[in-house]
C-alpha positions in Angstrom: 29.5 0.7 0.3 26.8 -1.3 -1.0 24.3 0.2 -3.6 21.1 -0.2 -4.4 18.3 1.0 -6.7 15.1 1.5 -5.7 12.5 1.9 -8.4 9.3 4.2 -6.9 11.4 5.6 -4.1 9.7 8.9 -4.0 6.4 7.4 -3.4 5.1 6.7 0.3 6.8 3.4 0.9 10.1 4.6 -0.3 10.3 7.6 1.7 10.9 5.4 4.8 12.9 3.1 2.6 15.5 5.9 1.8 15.8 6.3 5.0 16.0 3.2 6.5 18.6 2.3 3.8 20.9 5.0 4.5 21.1 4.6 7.8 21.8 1.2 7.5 25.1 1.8 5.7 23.8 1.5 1.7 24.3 4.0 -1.4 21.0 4.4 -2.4 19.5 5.4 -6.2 16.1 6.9 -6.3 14.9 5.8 -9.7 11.5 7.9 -10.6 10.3 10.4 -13.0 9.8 13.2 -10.6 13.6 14.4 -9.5 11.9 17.4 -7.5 10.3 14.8 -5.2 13.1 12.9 -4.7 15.7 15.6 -4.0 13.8 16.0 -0.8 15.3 12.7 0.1 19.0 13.6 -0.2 19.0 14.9 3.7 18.1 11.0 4.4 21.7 9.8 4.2 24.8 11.5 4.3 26.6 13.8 1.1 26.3 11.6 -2.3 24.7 8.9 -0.1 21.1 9.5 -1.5 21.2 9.9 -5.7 18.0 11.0 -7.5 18.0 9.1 -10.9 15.5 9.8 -13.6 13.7 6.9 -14.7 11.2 5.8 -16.9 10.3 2.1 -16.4 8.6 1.9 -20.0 12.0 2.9 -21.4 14.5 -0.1 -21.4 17.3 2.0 -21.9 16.4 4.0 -18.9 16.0 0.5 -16.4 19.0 -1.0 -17.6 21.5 2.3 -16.8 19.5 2.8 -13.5 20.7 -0.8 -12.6 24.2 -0.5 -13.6 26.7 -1.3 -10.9 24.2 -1.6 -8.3 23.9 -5.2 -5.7 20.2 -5.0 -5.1 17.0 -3.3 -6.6 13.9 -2.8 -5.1 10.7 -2.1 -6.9 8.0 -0.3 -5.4 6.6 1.2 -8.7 2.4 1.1 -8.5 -0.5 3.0 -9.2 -4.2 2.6 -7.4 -5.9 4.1 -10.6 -5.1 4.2 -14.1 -3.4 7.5 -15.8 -3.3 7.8 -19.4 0.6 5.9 -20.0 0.2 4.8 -15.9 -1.8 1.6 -17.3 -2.1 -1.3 -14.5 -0.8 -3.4 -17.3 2.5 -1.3 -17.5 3.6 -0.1 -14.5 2.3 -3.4 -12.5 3.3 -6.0 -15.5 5.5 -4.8 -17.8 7.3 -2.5 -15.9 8.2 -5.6 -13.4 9.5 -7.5 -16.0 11.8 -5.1 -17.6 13.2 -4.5 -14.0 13.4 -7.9 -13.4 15.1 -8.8 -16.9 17.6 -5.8 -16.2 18.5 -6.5 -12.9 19.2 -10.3 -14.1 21.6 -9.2 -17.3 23.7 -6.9 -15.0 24.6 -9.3 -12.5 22.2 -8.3 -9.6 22.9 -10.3 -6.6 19.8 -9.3 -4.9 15.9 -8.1 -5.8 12.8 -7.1 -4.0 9.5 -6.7 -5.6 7.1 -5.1 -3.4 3.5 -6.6 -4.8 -0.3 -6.1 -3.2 -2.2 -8.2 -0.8 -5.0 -9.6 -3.1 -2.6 -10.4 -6.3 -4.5 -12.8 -7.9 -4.7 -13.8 -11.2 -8.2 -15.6 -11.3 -9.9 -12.1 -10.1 -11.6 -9.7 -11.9 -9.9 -6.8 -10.3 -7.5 -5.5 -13.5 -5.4 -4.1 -10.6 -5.0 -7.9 -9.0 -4.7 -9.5 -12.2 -1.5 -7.7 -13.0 -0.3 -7.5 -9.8 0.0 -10.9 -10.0 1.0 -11.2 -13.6 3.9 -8.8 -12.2 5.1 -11.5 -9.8 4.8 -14.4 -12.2 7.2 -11.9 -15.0 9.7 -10.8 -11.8 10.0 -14.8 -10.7 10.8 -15.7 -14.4 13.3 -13.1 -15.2 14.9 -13.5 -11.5 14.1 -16.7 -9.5 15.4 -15.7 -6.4 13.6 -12.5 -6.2 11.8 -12.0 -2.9 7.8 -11.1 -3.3 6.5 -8.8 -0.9 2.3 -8.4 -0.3 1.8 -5.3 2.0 -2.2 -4.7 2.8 -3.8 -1.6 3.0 -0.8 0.9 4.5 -0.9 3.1 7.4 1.1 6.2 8.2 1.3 10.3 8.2 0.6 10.4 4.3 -1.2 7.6 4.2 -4.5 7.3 1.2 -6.3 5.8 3.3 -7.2 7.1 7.1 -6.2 10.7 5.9 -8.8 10.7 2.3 -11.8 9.5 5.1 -10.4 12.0 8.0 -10.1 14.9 5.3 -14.1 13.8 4.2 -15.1 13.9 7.5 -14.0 17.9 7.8 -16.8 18.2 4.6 -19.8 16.1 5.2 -21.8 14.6 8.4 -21.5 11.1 6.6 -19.0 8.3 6.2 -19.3 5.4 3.9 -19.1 1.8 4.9 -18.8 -0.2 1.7 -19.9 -3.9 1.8 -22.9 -3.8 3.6 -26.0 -5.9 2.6 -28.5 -4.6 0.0 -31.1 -4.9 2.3 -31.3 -4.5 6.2 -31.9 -7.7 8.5 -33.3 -8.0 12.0 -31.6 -8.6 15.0 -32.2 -10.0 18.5 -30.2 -8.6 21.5 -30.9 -8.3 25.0 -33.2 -5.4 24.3 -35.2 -6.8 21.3 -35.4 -7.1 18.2 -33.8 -4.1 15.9 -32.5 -3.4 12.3 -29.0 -4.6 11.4 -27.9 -2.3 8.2 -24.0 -3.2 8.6 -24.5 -6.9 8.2 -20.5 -7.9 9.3 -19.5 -4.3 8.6 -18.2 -4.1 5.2 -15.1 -5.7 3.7 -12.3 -6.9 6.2 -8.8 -5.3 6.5 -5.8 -6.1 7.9 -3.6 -2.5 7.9 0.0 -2.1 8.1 2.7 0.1 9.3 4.6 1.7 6.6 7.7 1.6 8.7 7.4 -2.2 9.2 7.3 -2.8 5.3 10.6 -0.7 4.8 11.7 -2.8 7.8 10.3 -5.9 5.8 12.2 -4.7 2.9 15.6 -4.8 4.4 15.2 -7.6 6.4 14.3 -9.1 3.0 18.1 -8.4 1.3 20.2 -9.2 4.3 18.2 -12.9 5.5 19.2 -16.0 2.9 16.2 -17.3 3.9 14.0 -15.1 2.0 15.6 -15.9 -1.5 12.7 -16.9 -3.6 10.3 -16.2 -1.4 6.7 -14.8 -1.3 5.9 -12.9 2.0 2.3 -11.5 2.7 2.9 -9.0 5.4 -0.2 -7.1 7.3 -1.2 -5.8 10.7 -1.6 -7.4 14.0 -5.5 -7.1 13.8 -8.5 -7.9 11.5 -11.1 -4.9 11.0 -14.4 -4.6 9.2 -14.5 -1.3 7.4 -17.4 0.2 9.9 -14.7 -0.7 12.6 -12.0 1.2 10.5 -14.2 4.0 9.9 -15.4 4.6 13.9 -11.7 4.1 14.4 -11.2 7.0 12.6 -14.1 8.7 14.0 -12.5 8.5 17.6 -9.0 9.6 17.0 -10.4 13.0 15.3 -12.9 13.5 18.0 -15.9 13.9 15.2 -19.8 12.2 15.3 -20.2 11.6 11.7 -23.1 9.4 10.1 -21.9 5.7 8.9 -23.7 4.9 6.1 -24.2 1.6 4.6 -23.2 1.0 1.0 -24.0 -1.8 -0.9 -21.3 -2.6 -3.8 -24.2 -2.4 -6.6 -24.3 1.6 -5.1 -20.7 2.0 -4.5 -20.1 0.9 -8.3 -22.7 3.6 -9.2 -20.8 6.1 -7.2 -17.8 5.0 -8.6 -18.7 5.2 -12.0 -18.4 9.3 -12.0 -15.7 9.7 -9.4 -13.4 7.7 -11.5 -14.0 10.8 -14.7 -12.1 13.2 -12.1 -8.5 13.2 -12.5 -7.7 12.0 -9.5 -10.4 9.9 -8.9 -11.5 9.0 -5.0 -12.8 5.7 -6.1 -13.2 3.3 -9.3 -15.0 0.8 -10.8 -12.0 -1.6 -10.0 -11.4 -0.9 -6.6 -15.2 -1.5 -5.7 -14.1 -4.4 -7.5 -11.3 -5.5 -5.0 -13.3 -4.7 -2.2 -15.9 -7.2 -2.5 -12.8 -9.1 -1.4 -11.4 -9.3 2.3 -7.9 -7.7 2.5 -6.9 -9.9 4.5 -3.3 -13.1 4.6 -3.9 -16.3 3.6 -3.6 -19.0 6.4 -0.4 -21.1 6.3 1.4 -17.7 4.7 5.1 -16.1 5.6 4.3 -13.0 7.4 6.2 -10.1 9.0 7.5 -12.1 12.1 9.2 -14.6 9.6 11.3 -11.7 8.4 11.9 -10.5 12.4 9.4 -8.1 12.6 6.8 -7.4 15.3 3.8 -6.0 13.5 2.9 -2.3 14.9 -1.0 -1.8 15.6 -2.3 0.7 14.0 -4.1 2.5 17.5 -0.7 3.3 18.3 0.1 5.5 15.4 -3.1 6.6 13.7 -3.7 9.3 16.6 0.1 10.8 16.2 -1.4 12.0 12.9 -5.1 11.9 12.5 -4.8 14.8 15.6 -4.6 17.6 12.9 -8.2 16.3 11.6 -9.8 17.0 15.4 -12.4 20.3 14.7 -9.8 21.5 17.9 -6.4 20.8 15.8 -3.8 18.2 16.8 -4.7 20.0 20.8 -7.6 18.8 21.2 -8.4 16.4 23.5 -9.5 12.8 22.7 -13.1 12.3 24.0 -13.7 9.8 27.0 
């Protein structure tokens, strides 16, 4: 039997990793810091098939016996805010690198580094710059390491739709972040009338969860993908007002949009980042003032076999427990 180590696994992507790894046949080591979490996903696989292994990735010692004797690694180790030793700069960068160097010295045959849509080392997102930094260290250490960009994720414990469906219970308004400063006319067949969403906010393209664990597989069984970069997103292209009426319908709510400029968001921002789990950051305004979106020419999900799943056909499987009704509750018309 095959093993692997995958760094992260007890965070949302690796939870249908686990599973999807087992299944297909590997031994699988859950490298993280928090075993509690991870003994949850020892039903995943058969007796012994699923191993909890504490790791932490600023420890070199620690890497280099979690990638002792295994054939592949994986690393989906990230962070959306910073956390007093849960820098951008070590879990993105650094920590990359010393999995990439360890896999390398013990003989690895096969890596996976699980990235962000938007790495970019030109931006001035600190989350984008070492995202990509974190490719550039993984591609030097192991060459043939396979880069994966997943956008913004979709899913039952997704941060995303669930964070706005949760608001929704609490307030009569949404956000829609993007919009212009200041409203614009516009002519229809009834008139003229004020435009406050502009194009609707930044642009997204969301993905399945499912399909990047697929992705990730796919990615250490096709020769293909040695070396490569894949950026791998949804079937469809939404504006953040279409993301958040989206929402709106599958929990059967009437909620307020309301149209936030970025200067205001990074006001906003600015004070919810002092909580200790902050809802939103200075630096994530900062990345959404760019569209989440693939680059044209780029590998995808279909070059790794995959038919991207739209996101109408799972959001209301699990946005159902936010209807005022409960998950019984009938859509409206």
């Amino acid at each position: 039997m095959a093993r692997i180590t995958v760094f992260g696994g007890s965070g949302f992507i690796g939870r249908y990793l686990v599973r999807r790894l087992a299944t297909e046949g590997w031994q699988v080591r859950v490298a993280c810091r928090d075993l509690e979490i991870a003994n949850l996903l020892r039903p995943s696989g058969d007796i012994g098939q699923v191993v909890p292994w504490c790791c932490d990735i600023t420890k070199q010692d620690h890497v280099a016996a979690a990638v002792n004797g295994a054939d592949a690694v994986v690393n989906l180790v990230g962070a959306l805010y910073e956390s007093g030793r849960n820098s951008f700069a070590n879990l993105h960068d650094a920590g990359a690198q010393a999995i990439a160097e360890a896999a390398q010295a013990a003989g690895v045959a096969k890596m996976v580094h699980v990235s962000a849509l938007g790495a970019n080392d030109k931006s001035i997102s600190v989350y984008a710059q070492t995202k990509a930094a974190g490719e550039k260290a993984v591609k030097t250490a192991f060459p043939e390491a396979v880069i994966l960009r997943p956008s913004v994720l979709f899913g039952p414990e997704d941060g995303f739709f669930n964070l706005f469906a949760g608001l929704s219970r609490f307030t009569m308004v949404l956000p829609v972040f993007g919009c212009p400063i200041l409203p614009k006319f516009k002519s229809d067949e009834n008139g003229y009338k004020l435009d406050f969403y502009g194009d609707g906010g930044t642009k997204f393209q969301p993905v399945y969860v499912n399909d990047i664990a697929k992705a990730i597989v796919s990615s250490l069984s096709l020769a293909e993908a040695k070396g490569q970069t894949y950026e791998l997103a949804g079937p469809t292209t939404y504006s953040f007002k279409q993301l958040m009426e989206m929402l709106l319908n599958y929990t059967n709510r009437k909620r307020l949009l309301v149209p936030i400029p970025f200067f205001v968001a990074e006001l906003y921002a600015t004070f919810l980042q002092i909580l200790p789990k902050p809802l939103l950051t200075r630096d994530q305004v900062t990345l959404l003032q760019s569209d989440n979106v693939t680059s044209d020419g780029a590998k995808g999900l279909a070059d790794l076999g995959i038919r991207p799943t739209t996101a109408e056909s799972i959001l209301p499987t699990y946005l159902g427990r936010f209807r005022p009704k409960g998950s019984y509750d009938k859509l409206s018309a």
